[in-house]
PDB file with SEQRES, HELIX, SHEET and CRYST1 records, atoms N, CA, C and O in Angstrom:
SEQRES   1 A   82  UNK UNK UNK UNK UNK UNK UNK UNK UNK UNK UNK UNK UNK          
SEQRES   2 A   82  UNK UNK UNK UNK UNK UNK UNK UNK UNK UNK UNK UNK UNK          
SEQRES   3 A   82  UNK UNK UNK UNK UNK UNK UNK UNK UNK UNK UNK UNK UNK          
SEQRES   4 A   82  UNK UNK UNK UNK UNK UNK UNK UNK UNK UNK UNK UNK UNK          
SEQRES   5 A   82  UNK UNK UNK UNK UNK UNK UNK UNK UNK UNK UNK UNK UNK          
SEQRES   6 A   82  UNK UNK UNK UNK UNK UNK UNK UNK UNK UNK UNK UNK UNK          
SEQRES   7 A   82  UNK UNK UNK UNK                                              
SHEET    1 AA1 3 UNK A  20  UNK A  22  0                                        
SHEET    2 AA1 3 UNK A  64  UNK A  67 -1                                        
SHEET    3 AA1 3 UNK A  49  UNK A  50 -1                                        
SHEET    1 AA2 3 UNK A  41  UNK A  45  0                                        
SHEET    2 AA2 3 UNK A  32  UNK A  36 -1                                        
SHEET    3 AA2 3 UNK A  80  UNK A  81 -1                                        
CRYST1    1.000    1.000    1.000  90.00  90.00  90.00 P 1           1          
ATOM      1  N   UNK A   1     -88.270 -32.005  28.701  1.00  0.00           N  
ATOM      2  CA  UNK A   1     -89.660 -32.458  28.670  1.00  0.00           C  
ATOM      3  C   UNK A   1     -89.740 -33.874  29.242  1.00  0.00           C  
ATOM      4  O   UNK A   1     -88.917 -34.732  28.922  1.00  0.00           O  
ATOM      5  N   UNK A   2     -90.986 -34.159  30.300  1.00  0.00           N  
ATOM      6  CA  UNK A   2     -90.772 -35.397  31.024  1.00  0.00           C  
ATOM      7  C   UNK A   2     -91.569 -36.400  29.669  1.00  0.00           C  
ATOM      8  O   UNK A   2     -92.274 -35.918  28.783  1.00  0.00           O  
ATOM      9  N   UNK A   3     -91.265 -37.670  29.808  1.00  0.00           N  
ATOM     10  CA  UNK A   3     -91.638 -38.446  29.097  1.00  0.00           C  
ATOM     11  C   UNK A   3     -93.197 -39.070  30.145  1.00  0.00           C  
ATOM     12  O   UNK A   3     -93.256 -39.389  31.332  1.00  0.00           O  
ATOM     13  N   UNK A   4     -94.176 -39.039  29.167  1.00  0.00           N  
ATOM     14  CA  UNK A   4     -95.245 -40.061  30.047  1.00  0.00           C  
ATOM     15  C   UNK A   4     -95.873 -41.174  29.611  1.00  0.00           C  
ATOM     16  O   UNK A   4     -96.273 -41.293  28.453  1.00  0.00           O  
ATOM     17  N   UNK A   5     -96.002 -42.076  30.524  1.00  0.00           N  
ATOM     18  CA  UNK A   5     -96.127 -43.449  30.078  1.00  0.00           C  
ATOM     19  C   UNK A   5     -97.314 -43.289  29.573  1.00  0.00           C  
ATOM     20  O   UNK A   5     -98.248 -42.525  29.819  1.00  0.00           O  
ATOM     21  N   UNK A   6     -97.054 -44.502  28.497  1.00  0.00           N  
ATOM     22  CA  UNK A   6     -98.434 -44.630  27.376  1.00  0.00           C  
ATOM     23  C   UNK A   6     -98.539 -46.380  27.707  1.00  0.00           C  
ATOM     24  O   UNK A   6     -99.362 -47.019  27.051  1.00  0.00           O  
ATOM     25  N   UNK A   7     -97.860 -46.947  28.519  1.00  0.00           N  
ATOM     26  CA  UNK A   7     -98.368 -47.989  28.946  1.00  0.00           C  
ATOM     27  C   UNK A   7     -97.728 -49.206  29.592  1.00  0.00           C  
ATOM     28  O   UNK A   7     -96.669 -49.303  28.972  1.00  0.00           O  
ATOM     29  N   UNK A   8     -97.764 -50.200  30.493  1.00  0.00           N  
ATOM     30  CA  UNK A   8     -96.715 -50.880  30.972  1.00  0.00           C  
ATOM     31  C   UNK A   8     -96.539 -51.905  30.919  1.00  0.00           C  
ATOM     32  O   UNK A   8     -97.143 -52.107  29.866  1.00  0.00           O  
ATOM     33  N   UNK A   9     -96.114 -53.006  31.249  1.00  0.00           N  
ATOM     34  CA  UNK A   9     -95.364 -54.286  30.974  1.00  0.00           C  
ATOM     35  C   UNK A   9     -96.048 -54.732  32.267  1.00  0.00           C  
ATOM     36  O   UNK A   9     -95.859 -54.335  33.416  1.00  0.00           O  
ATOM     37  N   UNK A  10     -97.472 -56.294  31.467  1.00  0.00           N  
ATOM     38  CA  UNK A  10     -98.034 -56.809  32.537  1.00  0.00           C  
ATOM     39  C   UNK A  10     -97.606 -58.567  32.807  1.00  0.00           C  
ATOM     40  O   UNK A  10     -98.017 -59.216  33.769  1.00  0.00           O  
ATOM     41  N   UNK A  11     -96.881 -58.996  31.933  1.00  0.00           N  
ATOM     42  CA  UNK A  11     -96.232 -60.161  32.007  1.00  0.00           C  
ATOM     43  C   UNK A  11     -94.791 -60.241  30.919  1.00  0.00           C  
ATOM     44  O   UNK A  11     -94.407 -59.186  30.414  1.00  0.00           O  
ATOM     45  N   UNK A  12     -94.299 -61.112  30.715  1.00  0.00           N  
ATOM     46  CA  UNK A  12     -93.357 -61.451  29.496  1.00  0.00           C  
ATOM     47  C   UNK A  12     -92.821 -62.997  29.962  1.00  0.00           C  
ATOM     48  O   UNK A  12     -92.577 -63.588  31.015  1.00  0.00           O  
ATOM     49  N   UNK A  13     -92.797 -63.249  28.622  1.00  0.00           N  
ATOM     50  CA  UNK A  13     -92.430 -64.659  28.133  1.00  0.00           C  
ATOM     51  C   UNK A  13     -91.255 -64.555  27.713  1.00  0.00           C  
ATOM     52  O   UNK A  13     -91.178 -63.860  26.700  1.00  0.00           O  
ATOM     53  N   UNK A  14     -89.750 -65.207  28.299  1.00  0.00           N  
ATOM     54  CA  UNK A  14     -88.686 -64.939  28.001  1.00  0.00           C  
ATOM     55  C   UNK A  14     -88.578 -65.847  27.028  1.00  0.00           C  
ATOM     56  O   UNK A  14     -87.705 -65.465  26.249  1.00  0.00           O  
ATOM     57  N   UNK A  15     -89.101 -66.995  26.654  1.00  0.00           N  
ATOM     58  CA  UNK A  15     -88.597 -67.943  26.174  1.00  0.00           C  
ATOM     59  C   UNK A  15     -89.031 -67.709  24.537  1.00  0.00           C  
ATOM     60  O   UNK A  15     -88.415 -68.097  23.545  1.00  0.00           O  
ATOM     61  N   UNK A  16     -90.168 -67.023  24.599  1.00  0.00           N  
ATOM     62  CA  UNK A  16     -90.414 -66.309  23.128  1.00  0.00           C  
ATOM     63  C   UNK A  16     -90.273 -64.971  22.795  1.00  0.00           C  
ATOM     64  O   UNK A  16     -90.653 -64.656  21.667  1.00  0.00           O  
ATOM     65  N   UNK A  17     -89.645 -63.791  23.781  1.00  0.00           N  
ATOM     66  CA  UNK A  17     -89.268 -62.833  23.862  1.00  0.00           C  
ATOM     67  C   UNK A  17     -90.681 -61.957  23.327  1.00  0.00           C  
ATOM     68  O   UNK A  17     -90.708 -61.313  22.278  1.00  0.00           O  
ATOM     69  N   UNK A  18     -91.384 -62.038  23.915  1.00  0.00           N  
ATOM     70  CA  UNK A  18     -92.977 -61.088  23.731  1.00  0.00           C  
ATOM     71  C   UNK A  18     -93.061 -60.996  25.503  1.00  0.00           C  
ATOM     72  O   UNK A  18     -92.620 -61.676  26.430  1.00  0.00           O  
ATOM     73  N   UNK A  19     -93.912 -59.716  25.367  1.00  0.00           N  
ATOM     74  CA  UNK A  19     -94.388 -59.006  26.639  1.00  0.00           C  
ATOM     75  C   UNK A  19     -95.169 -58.596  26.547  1.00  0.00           C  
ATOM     76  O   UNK A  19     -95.189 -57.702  25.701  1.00  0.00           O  
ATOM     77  N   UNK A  20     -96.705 -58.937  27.459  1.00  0.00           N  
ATOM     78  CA  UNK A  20     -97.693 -58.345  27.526  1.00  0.00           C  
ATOM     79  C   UNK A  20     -98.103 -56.702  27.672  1.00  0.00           C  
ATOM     80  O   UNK A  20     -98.085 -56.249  28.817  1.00  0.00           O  
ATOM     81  N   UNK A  21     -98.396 -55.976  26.785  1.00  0.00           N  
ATOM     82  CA  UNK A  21     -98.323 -54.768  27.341  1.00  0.00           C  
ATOM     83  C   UNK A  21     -99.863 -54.313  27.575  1.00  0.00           C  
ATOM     84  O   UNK A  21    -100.669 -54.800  26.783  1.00  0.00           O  
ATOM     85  N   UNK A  22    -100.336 -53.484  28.513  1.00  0.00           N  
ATOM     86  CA  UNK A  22    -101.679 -52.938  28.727  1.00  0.00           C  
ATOM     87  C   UNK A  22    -101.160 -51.064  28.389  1.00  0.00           C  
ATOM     88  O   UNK A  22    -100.258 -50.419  28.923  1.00  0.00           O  
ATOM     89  N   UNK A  23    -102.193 -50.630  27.274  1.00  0.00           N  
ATOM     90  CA  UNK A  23    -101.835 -49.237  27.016  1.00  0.00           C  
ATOM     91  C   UNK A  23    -102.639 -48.456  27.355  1.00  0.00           C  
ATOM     92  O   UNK A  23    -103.769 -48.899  27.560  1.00  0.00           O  
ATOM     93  N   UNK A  24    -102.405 -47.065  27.542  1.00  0.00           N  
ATOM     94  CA  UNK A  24    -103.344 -46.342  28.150  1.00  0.00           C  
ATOM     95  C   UNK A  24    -103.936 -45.280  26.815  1.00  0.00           C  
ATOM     96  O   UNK A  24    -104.565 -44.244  27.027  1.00  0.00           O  
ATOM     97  N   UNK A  25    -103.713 -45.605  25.956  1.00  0.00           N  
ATOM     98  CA  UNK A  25    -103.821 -45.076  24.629  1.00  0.00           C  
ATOM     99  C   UNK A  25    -104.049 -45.753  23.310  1.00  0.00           C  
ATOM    100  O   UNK A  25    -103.827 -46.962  23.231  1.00  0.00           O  
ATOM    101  N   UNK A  26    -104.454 -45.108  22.312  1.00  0.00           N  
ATOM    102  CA  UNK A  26    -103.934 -46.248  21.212  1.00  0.00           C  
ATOM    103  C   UNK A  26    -102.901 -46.111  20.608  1.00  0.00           C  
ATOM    104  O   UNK A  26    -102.492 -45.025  20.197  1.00  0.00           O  
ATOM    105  N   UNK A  27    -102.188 -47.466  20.430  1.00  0.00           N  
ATOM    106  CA  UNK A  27    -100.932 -47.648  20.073  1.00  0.00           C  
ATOM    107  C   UNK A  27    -100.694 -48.297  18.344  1.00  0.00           C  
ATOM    108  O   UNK A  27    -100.974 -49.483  18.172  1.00  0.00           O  
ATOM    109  N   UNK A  28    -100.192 -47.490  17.167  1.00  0.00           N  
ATOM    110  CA  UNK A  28    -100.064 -48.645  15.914  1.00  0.00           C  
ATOM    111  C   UNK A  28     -98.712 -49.093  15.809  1.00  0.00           C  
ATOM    112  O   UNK A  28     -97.658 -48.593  16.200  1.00  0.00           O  
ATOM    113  N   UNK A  29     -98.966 -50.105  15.218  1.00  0.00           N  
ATOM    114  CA  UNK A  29     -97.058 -51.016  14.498  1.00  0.00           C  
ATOM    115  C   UNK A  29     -96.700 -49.821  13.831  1.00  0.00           C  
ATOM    116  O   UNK A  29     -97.475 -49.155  13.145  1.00  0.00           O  
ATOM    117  N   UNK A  30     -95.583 -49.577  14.033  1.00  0.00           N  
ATOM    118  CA  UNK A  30     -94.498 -49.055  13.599  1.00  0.00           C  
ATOM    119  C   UNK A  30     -94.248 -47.499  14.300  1.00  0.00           C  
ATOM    120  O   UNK A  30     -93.745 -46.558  13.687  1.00  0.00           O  
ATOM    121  N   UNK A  31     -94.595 -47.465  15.353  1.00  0.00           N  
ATOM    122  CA  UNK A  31     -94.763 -46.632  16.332  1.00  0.00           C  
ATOM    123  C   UNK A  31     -93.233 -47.331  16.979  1.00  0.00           C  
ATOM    124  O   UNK A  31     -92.824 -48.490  16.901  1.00  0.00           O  
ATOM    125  N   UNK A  32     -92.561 -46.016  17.681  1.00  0.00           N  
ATOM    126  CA  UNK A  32     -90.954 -46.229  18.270  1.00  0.00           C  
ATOM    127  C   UNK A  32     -91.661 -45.760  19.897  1.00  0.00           C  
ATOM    128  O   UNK A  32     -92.239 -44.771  20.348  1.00  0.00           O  
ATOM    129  N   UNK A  33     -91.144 -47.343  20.507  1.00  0.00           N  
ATOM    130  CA  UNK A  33     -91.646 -46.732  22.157  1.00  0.00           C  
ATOM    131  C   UNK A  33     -90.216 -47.193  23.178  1.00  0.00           C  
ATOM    132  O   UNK A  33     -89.420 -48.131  23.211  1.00  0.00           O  
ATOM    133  N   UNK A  34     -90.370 -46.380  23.667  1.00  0.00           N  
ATOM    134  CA  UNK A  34     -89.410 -46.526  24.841  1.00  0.00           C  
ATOM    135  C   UNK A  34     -89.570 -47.623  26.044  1.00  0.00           C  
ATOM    136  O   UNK A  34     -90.226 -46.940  26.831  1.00  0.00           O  
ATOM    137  N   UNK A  35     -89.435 -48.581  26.537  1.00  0.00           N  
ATOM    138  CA  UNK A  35     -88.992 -49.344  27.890  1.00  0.00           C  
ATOM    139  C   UNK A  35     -88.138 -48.994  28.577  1.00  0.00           C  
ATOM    140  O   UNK A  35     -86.979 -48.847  28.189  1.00  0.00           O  
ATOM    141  N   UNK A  36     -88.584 -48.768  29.858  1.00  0.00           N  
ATOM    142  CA  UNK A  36     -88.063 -48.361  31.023  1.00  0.00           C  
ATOM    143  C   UNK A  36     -88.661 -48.850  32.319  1.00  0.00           C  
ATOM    144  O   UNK A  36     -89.817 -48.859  32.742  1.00  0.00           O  
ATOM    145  N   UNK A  37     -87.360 -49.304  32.878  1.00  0.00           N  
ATOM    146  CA  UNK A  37     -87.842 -49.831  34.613  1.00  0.00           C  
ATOM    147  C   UNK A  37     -85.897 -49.733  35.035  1.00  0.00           C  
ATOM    148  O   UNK A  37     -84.927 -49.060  34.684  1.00  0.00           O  
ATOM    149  N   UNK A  38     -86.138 -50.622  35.771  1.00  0.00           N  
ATOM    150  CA  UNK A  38     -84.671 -50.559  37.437  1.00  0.00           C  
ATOM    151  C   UNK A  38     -83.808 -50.900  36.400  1.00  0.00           C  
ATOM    152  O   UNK A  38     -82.787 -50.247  36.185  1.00  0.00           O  
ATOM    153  N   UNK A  39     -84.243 -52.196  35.518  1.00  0.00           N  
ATOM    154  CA  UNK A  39     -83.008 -52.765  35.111  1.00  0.00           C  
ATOM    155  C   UNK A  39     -82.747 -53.139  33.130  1.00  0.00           C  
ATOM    156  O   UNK A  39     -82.037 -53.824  32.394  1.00  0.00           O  
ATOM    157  N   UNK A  40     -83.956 -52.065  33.057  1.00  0.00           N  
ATOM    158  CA  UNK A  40     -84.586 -52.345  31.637  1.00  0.00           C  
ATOM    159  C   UNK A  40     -84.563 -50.342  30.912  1.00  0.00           C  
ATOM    160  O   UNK A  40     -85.148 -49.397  31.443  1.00  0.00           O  
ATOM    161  N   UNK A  41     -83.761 -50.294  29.718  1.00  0.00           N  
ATOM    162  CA  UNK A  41     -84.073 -49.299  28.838  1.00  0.00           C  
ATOM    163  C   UNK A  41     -83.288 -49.028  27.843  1.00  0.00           C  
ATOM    164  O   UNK A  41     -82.143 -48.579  27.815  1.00  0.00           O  
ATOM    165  N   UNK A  42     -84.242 -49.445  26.770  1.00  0.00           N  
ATOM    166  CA  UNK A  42     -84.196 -49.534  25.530  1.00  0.00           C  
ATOM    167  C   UNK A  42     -85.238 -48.912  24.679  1.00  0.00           C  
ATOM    168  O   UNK A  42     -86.357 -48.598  25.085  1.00  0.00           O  
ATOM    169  N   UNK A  43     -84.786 -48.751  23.449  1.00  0.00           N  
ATOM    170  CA  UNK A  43     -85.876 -48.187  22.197  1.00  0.00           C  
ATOM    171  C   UNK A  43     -85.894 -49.187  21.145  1.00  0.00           C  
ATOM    172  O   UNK A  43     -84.956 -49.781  20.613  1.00  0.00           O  
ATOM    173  N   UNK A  44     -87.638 -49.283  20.872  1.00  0.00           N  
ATOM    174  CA  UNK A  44     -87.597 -50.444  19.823  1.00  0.00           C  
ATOM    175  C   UNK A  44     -88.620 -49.701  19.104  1.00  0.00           C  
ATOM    176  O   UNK A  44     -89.346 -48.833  19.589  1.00  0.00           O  
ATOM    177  N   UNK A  45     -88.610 -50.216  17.634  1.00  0.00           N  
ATOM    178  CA  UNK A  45     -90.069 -49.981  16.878  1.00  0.00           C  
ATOM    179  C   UNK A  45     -91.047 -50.996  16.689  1.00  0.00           C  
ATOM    180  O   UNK A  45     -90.411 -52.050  16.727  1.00  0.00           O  
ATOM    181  N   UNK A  46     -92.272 -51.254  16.503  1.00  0.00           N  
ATOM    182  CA  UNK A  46     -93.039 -52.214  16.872  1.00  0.00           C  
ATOM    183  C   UNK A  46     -93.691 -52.618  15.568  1.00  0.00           C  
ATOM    184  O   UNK A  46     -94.546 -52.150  14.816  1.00  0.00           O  
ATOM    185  N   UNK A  47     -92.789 -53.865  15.633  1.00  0.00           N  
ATOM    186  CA  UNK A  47     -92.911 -54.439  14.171  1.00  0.00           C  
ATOM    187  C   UNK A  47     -93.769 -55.286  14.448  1.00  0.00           C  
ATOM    188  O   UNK A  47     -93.510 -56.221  13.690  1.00  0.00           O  
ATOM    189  N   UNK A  48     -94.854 -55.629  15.212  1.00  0.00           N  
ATOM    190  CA  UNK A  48     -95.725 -56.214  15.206  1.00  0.00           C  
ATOM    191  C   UNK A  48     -96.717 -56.583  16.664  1.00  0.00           C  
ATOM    192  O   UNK A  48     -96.182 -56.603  17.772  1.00  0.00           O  
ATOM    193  N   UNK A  49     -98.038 -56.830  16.501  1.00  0.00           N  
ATOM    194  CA  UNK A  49     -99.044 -56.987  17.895  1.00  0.00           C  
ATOM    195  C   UNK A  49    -100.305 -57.694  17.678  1.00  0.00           C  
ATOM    196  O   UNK A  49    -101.235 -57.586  16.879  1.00  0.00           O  
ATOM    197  N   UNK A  50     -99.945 -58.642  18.907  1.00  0.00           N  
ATOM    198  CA  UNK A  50    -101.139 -59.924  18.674  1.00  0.00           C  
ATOM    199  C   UNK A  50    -101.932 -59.583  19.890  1.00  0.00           C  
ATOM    200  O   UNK A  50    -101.409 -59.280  20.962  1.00  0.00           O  
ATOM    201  N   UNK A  51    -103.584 -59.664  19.617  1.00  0.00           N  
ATOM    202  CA  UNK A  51    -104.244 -59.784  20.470  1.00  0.00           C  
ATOM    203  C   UNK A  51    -105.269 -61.396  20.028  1.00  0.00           C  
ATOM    204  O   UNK A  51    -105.867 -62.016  19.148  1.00  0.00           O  
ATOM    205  N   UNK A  52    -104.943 -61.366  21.105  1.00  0.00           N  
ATOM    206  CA  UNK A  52    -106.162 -63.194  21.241  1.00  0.00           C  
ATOM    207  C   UNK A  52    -105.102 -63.986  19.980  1.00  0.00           C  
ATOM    208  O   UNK A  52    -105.758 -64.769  19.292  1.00  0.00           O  
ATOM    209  N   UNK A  53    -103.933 -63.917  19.673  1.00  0.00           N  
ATOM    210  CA  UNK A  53    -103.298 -64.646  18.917  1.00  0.00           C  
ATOM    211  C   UNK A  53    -103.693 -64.195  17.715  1.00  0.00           C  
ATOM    212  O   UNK A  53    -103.867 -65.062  16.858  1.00  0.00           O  
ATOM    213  N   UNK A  54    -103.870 -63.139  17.435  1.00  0.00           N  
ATOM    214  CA  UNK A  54    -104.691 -62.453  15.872  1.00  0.00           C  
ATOM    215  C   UNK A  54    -103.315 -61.375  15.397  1.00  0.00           C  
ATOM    216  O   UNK A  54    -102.608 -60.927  16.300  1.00  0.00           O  
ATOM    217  N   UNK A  55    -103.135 -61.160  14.519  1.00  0.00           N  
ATOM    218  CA  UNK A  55    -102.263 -60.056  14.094  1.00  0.00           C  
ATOM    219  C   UNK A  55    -103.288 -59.181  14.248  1.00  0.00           C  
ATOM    220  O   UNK A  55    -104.447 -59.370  13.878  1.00  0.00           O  
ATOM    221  N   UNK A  56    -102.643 -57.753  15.065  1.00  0.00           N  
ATOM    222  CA  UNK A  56    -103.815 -56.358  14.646  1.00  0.00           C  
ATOM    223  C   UNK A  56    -102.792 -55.494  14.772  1.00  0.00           C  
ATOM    224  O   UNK A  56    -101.894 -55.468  15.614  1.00  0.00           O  
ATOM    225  N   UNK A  57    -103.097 -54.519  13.506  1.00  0.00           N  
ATOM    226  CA  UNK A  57    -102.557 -53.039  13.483  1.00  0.00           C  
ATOM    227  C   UNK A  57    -102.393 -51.860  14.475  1.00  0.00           C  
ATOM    228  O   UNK A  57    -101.736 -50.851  14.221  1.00  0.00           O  
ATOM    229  N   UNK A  58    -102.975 -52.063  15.486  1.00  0.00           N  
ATOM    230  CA  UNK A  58    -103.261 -51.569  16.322  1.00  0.00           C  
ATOM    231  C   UNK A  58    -103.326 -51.493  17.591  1.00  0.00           C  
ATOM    232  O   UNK A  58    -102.580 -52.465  17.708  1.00  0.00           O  
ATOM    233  N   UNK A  59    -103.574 -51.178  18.802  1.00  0.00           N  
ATOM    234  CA  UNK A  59    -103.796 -51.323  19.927  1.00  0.00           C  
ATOM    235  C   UNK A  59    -104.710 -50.401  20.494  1.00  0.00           C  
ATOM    236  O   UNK A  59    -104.227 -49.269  20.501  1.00  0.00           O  
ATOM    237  N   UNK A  60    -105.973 -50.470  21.023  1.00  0.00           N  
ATOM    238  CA  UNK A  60    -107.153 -49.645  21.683  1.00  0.00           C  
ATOM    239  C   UNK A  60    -106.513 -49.469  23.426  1.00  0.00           C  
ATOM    240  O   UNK A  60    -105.951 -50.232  24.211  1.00  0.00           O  
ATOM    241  N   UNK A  61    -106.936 -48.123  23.461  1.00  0.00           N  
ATOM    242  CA  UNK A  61    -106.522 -47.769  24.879  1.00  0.00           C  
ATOM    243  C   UNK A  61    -107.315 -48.438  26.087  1.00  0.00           C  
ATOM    244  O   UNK A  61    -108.496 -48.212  26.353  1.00  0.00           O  
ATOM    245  N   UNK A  62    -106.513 -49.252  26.735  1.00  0.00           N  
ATOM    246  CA  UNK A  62    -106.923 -50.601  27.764  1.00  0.00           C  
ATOM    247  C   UNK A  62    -106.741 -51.833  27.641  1.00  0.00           C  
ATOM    248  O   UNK A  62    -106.790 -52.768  28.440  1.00  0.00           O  
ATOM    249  N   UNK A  63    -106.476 -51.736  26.320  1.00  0.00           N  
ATOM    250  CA  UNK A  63    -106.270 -53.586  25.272  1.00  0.00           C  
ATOM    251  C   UNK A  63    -104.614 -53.662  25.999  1.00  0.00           C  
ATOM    252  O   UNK A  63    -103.764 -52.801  26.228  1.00  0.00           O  
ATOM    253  N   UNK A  64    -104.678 -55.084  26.198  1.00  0.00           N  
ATOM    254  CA  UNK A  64    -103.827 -55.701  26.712  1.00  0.00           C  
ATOM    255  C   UNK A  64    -103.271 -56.354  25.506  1.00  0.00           C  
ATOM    256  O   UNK A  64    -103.873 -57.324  25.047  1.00  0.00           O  
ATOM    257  N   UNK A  65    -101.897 -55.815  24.792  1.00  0.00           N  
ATOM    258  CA  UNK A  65    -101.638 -57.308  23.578  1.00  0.00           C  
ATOM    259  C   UNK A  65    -100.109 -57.845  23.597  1.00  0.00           C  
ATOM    260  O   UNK A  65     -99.530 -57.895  24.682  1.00  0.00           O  
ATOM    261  N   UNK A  66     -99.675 -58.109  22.820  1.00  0.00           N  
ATOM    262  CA  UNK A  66     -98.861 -59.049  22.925  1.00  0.00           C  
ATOM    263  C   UNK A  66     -97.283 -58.409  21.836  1.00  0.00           C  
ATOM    264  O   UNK A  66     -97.252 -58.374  20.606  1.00  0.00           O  
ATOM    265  N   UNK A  67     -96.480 -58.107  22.520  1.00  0.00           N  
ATOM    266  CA  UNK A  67     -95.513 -57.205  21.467  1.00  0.00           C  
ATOM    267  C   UNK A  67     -93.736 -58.698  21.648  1.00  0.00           C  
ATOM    268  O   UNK A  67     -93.102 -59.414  22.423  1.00  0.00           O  
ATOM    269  N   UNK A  68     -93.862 -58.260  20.345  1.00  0.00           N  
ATOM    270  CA  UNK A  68     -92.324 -58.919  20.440  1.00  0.00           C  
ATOM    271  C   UNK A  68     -91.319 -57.916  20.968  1.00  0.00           C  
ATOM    272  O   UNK A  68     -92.026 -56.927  21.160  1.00  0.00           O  
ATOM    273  N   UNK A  69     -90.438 -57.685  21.215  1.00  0.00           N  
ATOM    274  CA  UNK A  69     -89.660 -57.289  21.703  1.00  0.00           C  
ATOM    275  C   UNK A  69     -87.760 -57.824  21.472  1.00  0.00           C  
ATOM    276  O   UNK A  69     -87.404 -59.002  21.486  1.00  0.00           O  
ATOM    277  N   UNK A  70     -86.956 -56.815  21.308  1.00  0.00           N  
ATOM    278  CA  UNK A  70     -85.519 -57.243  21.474  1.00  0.00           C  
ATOM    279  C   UNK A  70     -84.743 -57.497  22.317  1.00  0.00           C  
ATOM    280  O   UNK A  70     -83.678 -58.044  22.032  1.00  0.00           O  
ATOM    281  N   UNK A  71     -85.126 -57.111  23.792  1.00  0.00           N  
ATOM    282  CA  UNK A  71     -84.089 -57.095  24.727  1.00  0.00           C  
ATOM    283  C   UNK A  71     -85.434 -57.483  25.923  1.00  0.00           C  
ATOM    284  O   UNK A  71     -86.646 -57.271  25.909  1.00  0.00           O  
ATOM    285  N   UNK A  72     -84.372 -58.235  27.031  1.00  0.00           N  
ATOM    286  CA  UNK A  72     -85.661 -58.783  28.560  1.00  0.00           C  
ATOM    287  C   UNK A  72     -86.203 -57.239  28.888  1.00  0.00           C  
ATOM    288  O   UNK A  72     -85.433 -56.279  28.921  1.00  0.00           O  
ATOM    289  N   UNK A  73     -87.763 -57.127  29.146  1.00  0.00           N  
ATOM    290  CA  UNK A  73     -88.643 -56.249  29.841  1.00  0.00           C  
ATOM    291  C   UNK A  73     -89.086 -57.531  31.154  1.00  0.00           C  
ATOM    292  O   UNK A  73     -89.353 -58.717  30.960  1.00  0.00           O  
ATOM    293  N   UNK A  74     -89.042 -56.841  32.363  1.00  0.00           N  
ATOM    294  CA  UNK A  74     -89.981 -57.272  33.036  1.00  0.00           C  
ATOM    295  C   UNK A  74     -91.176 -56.276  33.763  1.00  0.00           C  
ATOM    296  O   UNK A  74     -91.492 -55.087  33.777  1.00  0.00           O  
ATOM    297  N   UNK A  75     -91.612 -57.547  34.341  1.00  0.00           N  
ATOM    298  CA  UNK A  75     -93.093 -56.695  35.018  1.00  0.00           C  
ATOM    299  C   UNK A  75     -93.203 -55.345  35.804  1.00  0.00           C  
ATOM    300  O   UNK A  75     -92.448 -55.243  36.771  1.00  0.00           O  
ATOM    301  N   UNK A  76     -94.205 -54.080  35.473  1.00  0.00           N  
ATOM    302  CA  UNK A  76     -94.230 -53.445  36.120  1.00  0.00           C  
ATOM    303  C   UNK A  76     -92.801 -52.145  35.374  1.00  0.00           C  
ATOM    304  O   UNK A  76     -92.424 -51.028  35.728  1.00  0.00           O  
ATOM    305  N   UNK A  77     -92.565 -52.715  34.695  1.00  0.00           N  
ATOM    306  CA  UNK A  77     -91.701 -51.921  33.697  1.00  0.00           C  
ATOM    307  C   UNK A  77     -92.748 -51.244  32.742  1.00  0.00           C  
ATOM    308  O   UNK A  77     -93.794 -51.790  32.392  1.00  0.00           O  
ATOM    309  N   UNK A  78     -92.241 -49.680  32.269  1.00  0.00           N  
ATOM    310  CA  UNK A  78     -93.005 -48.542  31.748  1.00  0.00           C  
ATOM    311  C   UNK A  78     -92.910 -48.864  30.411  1.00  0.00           C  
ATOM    312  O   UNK A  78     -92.288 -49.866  30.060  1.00  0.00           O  
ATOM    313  N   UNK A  79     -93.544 -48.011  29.496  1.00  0.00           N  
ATOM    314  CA  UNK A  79     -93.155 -48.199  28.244  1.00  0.00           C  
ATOM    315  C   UNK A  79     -93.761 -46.562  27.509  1.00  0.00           C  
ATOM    316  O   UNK A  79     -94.966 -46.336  27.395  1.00  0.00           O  
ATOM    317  N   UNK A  80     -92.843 -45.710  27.140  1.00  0.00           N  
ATOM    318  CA  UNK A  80     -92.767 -44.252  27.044  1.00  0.00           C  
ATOM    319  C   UNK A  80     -93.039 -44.071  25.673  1.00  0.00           C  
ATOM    320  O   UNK A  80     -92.930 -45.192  25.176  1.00  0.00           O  
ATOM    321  N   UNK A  81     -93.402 -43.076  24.602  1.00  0.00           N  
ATOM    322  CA  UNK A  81     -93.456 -42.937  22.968  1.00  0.00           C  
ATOM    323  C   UNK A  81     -91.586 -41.858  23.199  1.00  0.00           C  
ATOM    324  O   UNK A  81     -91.026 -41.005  23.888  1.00  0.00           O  
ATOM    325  N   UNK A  82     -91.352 -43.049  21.676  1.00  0.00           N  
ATOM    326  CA  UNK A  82     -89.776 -42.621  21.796  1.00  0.00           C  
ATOM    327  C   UNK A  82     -89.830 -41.025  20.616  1.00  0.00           C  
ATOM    328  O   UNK A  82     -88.807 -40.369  20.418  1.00  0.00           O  
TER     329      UNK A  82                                                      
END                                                                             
């Protein structure tokens, strides 16, 4: 079964290890998503998501927010439901 993206990697901040993600769905914390690109793939669970610097439970399909992350994602990198 092919995996399909639920949304991708539109910036990241290495220095605080968060990456902007834009989803094409809605997304909640504690949801397990996959990252994938050339040089990036890993599985994380999403222990947390800031929009406008706010904690929210959630993510609305198109909302751009803000995920911590364990390992470098860069731009233009996928992000799959694990």
């Amino acid at each position: 079964m092919e995996e399909k993206p639920i949304g991708k990697i539109t910036h990241y901040y290495g220095k605080i290890g968060v990456a902007i993600v834009k989803f094409n769905r809605e997304v909640k914390v504690g949801e397990r998503v996959h990252f994938k690109g050339p040089h990036t793939d890993f599985t994380q669970q999403l222990s947390s998501m800031q929009y406008n610097h706010q904690d929210i439970e959630s993510a609305k399909k198109g909302q751009e927010v803000g995920i911590k992350v364990e390992q470098k994602v860069r731009e233009g990198d996928e992000v799959y439901e694990a």
